[in-house]
FISE-427373 format. One record per residue (C-alpha): residue in three letters; x, y, z. Coordinates in steps of 0.02 Angstrom, whole numbers, plus 50000, padded with zeros to 5 digits. Last residue first. Example, Ala and Ser with C-alpha at 12.3 -4.5 7.8 and 13.67 -1.06 7.14 Angstrom:
<recs>
SER506844994750357;ALA506154977550390;
</recs>
This chain:
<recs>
UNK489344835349258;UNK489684821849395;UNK488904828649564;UNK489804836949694;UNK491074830949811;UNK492054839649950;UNK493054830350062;UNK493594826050275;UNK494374809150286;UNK494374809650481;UNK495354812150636;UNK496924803050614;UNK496944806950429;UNK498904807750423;UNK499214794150541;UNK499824779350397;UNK500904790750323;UNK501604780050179;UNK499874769450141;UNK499324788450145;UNK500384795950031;UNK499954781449922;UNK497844779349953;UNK498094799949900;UNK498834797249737;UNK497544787149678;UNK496134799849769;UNK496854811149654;UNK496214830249706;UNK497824839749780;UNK497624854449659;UNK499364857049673;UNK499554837149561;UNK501414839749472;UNK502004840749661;UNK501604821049700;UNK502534815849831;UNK503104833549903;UNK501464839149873;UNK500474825549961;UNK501644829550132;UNK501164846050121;UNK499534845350120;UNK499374835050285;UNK500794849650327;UNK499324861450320;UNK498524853450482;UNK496824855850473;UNK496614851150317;UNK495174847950202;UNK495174833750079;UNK494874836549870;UNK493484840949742;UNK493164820049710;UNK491654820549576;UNK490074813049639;UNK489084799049521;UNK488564787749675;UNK489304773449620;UNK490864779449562;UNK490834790449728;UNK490754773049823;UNK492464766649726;UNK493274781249750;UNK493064782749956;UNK493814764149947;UNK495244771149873;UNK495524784049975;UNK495194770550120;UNK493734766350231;UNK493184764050403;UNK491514757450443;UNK490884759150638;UNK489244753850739;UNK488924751550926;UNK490134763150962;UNK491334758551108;UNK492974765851069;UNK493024781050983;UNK491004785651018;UNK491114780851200;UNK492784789151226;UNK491934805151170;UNK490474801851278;UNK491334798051423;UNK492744811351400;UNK494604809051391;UNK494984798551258;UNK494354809351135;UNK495654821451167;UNK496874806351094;UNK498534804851200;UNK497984787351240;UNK497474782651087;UNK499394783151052;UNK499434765351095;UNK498084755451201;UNK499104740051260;UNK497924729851335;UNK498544718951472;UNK496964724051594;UNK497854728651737;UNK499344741051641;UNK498684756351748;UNK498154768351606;UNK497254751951548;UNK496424746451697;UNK495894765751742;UNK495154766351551;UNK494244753351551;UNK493484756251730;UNK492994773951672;UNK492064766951507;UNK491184753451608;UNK490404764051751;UNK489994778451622;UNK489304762451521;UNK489474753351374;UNK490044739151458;UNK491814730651478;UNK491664715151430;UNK493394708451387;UNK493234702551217;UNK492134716351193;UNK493394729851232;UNK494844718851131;UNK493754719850962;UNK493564739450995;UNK495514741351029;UNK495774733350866;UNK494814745950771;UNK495424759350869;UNK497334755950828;UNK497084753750665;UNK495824769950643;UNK497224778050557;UNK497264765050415;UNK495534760950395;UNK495144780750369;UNK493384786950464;UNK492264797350359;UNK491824816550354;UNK490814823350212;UNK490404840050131;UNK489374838849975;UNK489104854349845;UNK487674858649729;UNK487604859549548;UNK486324846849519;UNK485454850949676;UNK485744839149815;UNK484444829349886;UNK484664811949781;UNK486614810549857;UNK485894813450040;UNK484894796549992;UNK486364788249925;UNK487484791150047;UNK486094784150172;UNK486264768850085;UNK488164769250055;UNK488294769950236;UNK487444753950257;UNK487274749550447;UNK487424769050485;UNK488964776450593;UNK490304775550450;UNK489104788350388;UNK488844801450531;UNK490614806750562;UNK490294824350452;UNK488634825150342;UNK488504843350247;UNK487464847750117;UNK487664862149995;UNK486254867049865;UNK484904857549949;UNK483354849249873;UNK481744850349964;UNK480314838649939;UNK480844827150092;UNK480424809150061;UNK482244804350045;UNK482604810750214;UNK482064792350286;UNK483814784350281;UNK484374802750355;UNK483604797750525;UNK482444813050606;UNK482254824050732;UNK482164843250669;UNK483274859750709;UNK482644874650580;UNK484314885850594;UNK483904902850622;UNK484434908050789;UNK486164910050776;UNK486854922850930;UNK487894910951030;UNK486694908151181;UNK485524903451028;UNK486794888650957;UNK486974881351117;UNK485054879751173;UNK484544871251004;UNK486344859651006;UNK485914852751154;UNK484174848951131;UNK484754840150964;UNK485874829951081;UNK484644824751187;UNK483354823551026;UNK484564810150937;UNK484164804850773;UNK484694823350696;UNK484244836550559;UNK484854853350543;UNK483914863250396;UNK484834879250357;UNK484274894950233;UNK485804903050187;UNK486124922250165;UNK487954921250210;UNK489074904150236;UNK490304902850367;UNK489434908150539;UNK488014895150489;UNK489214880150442;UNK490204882350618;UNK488504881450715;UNK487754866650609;UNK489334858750630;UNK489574860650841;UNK487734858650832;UNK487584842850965;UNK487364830750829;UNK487004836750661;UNK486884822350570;UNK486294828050404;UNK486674845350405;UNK485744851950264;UNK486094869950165;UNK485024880450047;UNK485604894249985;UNK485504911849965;UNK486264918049835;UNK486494905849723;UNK487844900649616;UNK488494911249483;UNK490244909549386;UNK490254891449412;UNK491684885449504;UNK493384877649436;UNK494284871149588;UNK496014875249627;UNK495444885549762;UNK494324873549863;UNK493884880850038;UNK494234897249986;UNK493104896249833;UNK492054885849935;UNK491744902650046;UNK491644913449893;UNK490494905549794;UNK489304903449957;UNK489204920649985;UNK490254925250139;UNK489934921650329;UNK491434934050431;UNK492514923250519;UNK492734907150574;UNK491814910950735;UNK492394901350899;UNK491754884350950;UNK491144888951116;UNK490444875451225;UNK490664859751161;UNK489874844251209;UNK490184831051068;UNK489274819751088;UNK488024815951173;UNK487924803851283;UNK486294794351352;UNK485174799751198;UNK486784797951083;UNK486914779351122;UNK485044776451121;UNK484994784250936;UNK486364773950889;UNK485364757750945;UNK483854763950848;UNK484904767050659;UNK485504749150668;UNK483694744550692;UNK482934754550551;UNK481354762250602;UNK481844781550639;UNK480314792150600;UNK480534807950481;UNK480334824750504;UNK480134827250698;UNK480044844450782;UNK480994849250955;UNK479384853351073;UNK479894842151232;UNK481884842651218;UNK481714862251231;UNK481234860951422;UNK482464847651461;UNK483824857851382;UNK483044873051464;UNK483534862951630;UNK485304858451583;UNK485774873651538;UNK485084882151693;UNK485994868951837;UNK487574862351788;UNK488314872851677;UNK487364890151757;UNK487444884051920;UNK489584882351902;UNK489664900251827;UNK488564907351952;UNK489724897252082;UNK491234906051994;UNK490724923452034;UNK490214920652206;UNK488534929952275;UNK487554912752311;UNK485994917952391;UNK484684902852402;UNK483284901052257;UNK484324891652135;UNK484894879152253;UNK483354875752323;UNK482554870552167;UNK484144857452137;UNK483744850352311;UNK483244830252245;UNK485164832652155;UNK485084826651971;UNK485154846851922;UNK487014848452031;UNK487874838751895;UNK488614822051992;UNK490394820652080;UNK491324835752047;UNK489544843952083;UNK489444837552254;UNK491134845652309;UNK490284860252249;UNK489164859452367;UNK490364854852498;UNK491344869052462;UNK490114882452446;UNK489544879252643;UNK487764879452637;UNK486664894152717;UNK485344889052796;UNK483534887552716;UNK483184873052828;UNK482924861852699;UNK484674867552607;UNK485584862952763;UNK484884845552764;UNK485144840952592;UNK486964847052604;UNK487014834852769;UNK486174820152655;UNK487314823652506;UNK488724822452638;UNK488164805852686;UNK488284798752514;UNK489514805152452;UNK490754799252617;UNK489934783052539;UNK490454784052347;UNK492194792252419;UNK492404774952499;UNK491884764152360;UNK493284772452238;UNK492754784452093;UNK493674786151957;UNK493624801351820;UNK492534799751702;UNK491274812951771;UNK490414817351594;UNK492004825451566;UNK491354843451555;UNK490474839251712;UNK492044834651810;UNK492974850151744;UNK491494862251810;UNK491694853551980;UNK493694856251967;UNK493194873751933;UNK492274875152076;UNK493144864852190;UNK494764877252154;UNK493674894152182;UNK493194885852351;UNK495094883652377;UNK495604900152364;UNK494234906052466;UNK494954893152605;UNK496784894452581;UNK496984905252712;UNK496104892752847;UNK497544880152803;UNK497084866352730;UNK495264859252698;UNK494624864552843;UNK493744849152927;UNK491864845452940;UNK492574829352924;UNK491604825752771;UNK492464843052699;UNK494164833652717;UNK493824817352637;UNK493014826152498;UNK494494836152470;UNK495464819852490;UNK494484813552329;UNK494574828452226;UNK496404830852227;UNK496604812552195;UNK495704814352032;UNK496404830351987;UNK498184821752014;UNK497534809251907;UNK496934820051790;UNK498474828951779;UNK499474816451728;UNK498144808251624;UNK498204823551505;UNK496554828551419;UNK496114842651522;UNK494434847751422;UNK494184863251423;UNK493494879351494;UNK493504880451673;UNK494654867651712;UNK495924875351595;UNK495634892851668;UNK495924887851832;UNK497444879451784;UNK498144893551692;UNK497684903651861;UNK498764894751963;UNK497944896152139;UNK497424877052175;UNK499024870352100;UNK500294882852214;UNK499084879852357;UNK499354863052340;UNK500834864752467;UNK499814869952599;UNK500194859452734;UNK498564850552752;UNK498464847852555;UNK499814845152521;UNK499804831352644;UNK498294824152569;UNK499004823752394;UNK500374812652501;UNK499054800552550;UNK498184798052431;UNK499774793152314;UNK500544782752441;UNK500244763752362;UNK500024769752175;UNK501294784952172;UNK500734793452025;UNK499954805752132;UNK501564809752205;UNK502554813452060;UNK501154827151971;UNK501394834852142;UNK503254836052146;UNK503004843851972;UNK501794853252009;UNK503014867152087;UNK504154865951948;UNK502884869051804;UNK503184858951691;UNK501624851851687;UNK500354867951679;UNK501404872251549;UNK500934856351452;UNK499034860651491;UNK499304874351435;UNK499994868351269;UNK498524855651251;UNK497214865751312;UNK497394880651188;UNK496414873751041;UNK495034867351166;UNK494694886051236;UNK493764887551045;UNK493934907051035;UNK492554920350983;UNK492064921651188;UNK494144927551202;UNK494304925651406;UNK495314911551369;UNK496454919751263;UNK496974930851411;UNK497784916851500;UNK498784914151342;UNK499324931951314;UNK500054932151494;UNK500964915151499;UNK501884922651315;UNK502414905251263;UNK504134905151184;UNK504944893451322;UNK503594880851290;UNK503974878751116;UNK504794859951128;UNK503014854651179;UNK502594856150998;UNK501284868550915;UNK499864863050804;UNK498524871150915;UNK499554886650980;UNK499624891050781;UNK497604888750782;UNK497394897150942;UNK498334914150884;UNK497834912050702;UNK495984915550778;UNK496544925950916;UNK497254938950765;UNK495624936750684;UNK494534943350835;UNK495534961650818;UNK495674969550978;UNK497314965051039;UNK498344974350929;UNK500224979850947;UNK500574965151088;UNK499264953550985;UNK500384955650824;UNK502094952550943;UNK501104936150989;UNK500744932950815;UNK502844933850739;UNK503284925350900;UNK501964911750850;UNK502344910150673;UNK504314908450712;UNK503854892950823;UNK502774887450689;UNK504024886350554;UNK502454874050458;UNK502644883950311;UNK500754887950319;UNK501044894350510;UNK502594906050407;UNK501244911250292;UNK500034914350412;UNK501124922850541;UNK501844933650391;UNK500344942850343;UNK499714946250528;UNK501404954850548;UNK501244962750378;UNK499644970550421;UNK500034976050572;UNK501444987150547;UNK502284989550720;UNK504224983750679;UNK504134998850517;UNK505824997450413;UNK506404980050475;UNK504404975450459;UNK504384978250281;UNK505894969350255;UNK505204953750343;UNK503864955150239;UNK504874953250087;UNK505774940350155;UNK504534929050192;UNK503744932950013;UNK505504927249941;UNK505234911750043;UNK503564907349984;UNK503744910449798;UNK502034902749737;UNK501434917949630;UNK500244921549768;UNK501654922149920;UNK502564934249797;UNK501024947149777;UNK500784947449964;UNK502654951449998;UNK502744964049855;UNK501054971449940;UNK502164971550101;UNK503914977950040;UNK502834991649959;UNK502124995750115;UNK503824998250199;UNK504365008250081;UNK506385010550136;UNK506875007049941;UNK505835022849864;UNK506185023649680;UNK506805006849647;UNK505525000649782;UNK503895008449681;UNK504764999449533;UNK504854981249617;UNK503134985249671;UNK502704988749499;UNK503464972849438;UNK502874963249561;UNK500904967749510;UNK501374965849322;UNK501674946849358;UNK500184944249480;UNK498934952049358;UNK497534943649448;UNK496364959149427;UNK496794962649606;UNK498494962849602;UNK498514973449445;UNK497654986349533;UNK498794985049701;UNK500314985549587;UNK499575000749534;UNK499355004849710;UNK501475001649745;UNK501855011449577;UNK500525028149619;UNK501595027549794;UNK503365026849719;UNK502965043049591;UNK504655042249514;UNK503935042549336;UNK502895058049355;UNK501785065149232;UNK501685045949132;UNK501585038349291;UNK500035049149339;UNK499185043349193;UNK499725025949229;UNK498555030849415;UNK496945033649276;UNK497175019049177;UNK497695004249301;UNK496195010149393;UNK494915010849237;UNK495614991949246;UNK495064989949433;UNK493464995149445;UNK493194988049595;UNK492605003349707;UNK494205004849792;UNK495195002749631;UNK494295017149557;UNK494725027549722;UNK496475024549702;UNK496485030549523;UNK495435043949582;UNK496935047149677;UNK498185045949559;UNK497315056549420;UNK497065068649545;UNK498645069649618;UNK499485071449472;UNK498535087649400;UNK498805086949216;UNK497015089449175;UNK496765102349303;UNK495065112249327;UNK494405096949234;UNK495335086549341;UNK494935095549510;UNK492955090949436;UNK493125073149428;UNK494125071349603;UNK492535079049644;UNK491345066949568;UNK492185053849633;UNK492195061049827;UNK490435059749842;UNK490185042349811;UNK491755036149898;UNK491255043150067;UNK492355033850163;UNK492935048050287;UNK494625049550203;UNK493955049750024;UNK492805065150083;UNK494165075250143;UNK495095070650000;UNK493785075749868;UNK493835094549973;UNK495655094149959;UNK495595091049770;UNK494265106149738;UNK495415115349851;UNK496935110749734;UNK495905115849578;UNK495325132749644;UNK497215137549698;UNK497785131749519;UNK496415148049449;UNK495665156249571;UNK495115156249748;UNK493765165549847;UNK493985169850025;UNK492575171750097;UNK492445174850297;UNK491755159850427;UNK490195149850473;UNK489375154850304;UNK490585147750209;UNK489975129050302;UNK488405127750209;UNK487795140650064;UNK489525145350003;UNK490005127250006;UNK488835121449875;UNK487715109549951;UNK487455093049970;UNK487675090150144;UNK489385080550125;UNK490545092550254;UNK491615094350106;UNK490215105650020;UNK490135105649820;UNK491205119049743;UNK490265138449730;UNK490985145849866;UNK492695137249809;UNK493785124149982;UNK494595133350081;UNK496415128350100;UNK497295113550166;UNK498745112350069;UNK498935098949951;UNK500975099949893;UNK501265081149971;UNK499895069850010;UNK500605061850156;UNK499635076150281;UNK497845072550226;UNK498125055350333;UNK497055040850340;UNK496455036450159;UNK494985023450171;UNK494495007250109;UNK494895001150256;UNK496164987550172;UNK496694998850019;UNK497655008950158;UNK498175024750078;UNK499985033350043;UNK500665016749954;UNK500005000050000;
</recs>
């Protein structure tokens, strides 16, 4: 960018234009104040005349299109610019500025026109180069772009915004590392420019030099911390991140990301949960609860002598248990133990440590509580705590009938053991006085949510019954867990038209020049609305039908969606065998993990394949054979064994296993997040119904369907990566043939899904 920021659309400074003084504007010019009038009937009267001539008139013609170009008003200022170059053919700010202006407004060639104009007048004109470059940039021009940048520098060489676009222009044609340094250049010359901060984290995050990319965001957030997009490639960078990049972490930017309501807390849990770790005075901690004859009783110790206190008042671990998923089994076994001599304590009627460390330590059982529930209470329960549970529920019971006031660690005590709406004084609990912050919070989980969830459960709308048996038992699966229970899932960004969000998505794809406007979408399988949510926030002007088998999870996903502002999905209870009777066709469709789930996936494929639109788009998510190895056996072993389908079941798995009782050797599943929730360990390891497939095997059923393979999705760019360095004739990334060999070679790649677009065969 040269004097203006294309980006705002606006021009921020009259003082970088040189030789425009700021003069009065002609009595008889149009107002700059925008009214509409000529100036000698607005503002002139508010101070003397001083009537202009000749050059003068021009430049305060100009000035008076500035003043309007600065304050947006793009509309008003054209004409203007117009009428300084009739006063002044020849004028070069005029025929670079409503060159500028042009571009603004898309009209990009007239651009090119009107600023080579100003070339012509003056050759060394950096600034009319660098937005020239701009002009061609945008027409796709990428060639003539860096050659006007590269002219812009010849004449100016410490342009810092030249350096930038060059940068921009570089990373388009394909030249990463000369776009690197390009952007580094610009920010040798000017450390605080934004733009080619945020410019550079992405590409180096792209790169995969993710350590650089998070030094390079951090110092972004340092400069601006307002902007929701800088979070976004803030979590997503922390996301991919080693443990080896601990030492770079800012602690103070990362405690404030979980305050960010447009952030998904989960992408941060993993490297705070790492710092959490390492820290030296958890350490010792971390040690003795892994101690399986003394463990209880050392955590207990700490406890009495205060050394938890360090654990209990860390404020990364607050945050953690208050808004993820802690999916370490370190630290939940220290949680676990934590927990249990806690209870021990507040049975006693006992302190629990020093009387200091009582507020500190309600705050502690309150977030613990709230970690508990987010884990559908996996963690182990021994038959002792089950009975000190029991008569402490009777005391809390107790105090609550009286209308006394109950002590807030017991209570929420309770809640790290069952959600506080089970209890038989749930009604009480909402009606006493509770004026701590984090109790609110912990009601609010437990307690409000739950109860409108019950409410909306009653009046959610059916279209379609759900007969097949298959279909039945994974309805009763996702009645008692649902799955997945998120809580904020950030916002992608701004929704665009659906051309433009699958161009993004797919930009080596050919797409038709017009697609619809406003279109219609299905999520078949919705689940809990994590999808539904995401697919809303992403796609502008659409009309949405969510459809699920599961009405506990469809009650979720109702209440969830309206705390986060979308309120126009149409939710509806339903199996997508029987969707083929719908009359309504669908120009995108989405149907992640809900496939591999059906008795005869290709069945239900089939039926989603019959409501999209001739020219409409498929989004689908399938398990891979090869990275669901592991799982696959594990699921055959589970059975062999008999360990139920149950809370009960699923938490005595997974204590056998973590302990090395039950001889199973579970693999990396272990460091899997979805190992660490009932439900989500449910659905990875005790579905009652699972197909797995191969790129290959994902050809064969879109030959029988008549879809087109678009390509996968990433989530991980070096996924991407990988395929390119194999096969870097194919950028477009769309051979399924190539795929089942980068694949057979990197047998993890797809560890979470298969997740591809498809449309229909022309």
């Amino acid at each position: 960018m040269g004097r203006y920021k294309f980006s705002h659309c606006i021009i921020t400074s009259p003082t970088i234009f040189p030789g425009i003084h700021l003069n009065r504007i002609g009595r008889n010019d149009p107002c700059p104040c925008g009214s509409g009038k000529k100036y000698k009937q607005c503002c002139a009267l508010r101070e003397p005349a001083a009537p202009p001539a000749g050059r003068e008139n021009a430049r305060q013609v100009l000035q008076a299109a500035l003043s309007h170009h600065q304050h947006g008003q793009l509309s008003a200022a054209e004409p203007i610019y117009r009428q300084a170059l009739v006063l002044a053919p020849a004028d070069v700010d005029a025929l670079h500025l409503l060159g500028v202006l042009l571009h603004q407004t898309g009209r990009h060639a007239q651009a090119v026109e009107m600023i080579g104009q100003a070339l012509a007048l003056q050759p060394d004109f950096a600034e009319a180069h660098s937005n020239l470059g701009e002009a061609w940039r945008a027409m796709g021009r990428l060639v003539e772009a860096e050659a006007c940048f590269g002219r812009a520098l010849a004449a100016k060489a410490d342009y810092p915004q030249a350096h930038h676009n060059l940068g921009l222009t570089l990373h388009a044609l394909g030249r990463p590392d000369d776009a690197i340094a390009a952007f580094q250049q610009a920010l040798s010359l000017k450390p605080d420019y934004v733009e080619a901060l945020l410019a550079l984290a992405r590409l180096l995050q792209g790169q995969g030099e993710l350590k650089k990319a998070l030094l390079c965001c951090q110092r972004l957030l340092q400069i601006r911390s307002d902007e929701d997009g800088h979070w976004h490639l803030y979590a997503g960078i922390l996301e991919l991140l080693s443990e080896d990049a601990l030492t770079l972490v800012d602690r103070d930017l990362l405690l404030r990301a979980f305050d960010k309501n447009v952030l998904d807390p989960q992408k941060l849990e993993r490297m705070t949960t790492a710092i959490v770790c390492s820290d030296p005075q958890v350490q010792p901690l971390l040690a003795a609860a892994n101690d399986p004859q003394g463990g209880v009783a050392r955590i207990a110790a700490a406890l009495a002598d205060g050394s938890l206190r360090p654990l209990v008042e860390m404020p990364l671990l607050l945050a953690l248990l208050e808004q993820s998923l802690i999916t370490d089994y370190r630290l939940e076994r220290l949680l676990t133990l934590a927990r249990q001599v806690m209870l021990a304590a507040a049975s006693r009627e006992e302190s629990a440590g020093p009387a200091a460390d009582v507020p500190a330590l309600e705050r502690f059982a309150c977030a613990l509580a709230l970690q508990c529930f987010a884990n559908e209470y996996l963690y182990t329960v021994t038959p002792q705590e089950q009975e000190v549970l029991a008569a402490l529920t009777s005391k809390v019971a107790g105090v609550l009938d009286q209308q006394a006031t109950c002590p807030v660690i017991k209570l929420a005590l309770l809640a790290c053991y069952q959600a506080l709406y089970r209890a038989p004084f749930a009604a009480k609990i909402l009606s006493a006085n509770w004026p701590q912050g984090y109790m609110q919070l912990l009601f609010e989980r437990q307690l409000r949510q739950l109860l409108e969830e019950e409410r909306i459960k009653a009046l959610i709308p059916g279209v379609s019954g759900v007969t097949d048996a298959v279909s039945q038992a994974v309805r009763q699966q996702y009645e008692e867990n649902p799955y997945p229970r998120w809580r904020r899932r950030g916002k992608p960004g701004i929704a665009q038209p659906l051309r433009e969000a699958l161009h993004q998505r797919l930009p080596h794809f050919s797409l038709p020049e017009r697609l619809p406007a406003a279109p219609d979408i299905l999520v078949a399988g919705c689940g809990t609305g994590s999808d539904a949510f995401q697919v809303a926030q992403a796609f502008a002007h659409a009309s949405m039908l969510a459809v699920d088998i599961s009405k506990t999870s469809l009650a979720y996903a109702m209440r969830a969606t309206r705390e986060f502002g979308v309120a126009d999905i149409d939710f509806r209870h339903g199996d997508i065998l029987e969707l083929g009777a719908l009359e309504q066709k669908f120009d995108l469709i989405v149907c992640s993990g809900v496939l591999h789930h059906m008795r005869d996936p290709l069945a239900g494929w089939r039926v989603l394949t019959g409501l999209l639109r001739p020219h409409g788009y498929m989004n689908i998510g399938l398990y891979s054979r090869r990275a669901r190895r592991e799982v696959s056996a594990l699921r055959e072993l589970v059975v062999q064994k008999g360990y139920a389908a149950t809370r009960e079941g699923i938490s005595r798995f997974r204590r056998d296993v973590m302990q090395g009782g039950s001889g199973i050797d579970i693999g990396d599943i272990a460091i899997s997040p979805d190992f660490y929730s009932t439900s989500a360990c449910r659905d990875l390891i005790f579905h009652v119904q699972e197909h797995v497939y191969s790129p290959l095997e994902i050809a064969a059923c879109l030959d029988q369907l008549g879809l087109q393979f678009l390509g996968f999705e990433f989530s991980n760019p070096e996924t991407r990566n990988r395929y390119l360095a194999r096969f870097p004739g194919n950028p477009a990334c769309d051979s399924l043939a190539n795929w089942e060999v980068v694949e057979e070679e990197n047998p993890a790649i797809f560890a979470g899904m298969y997740q591809f677009w498809v449309s229909k065969r022309g």
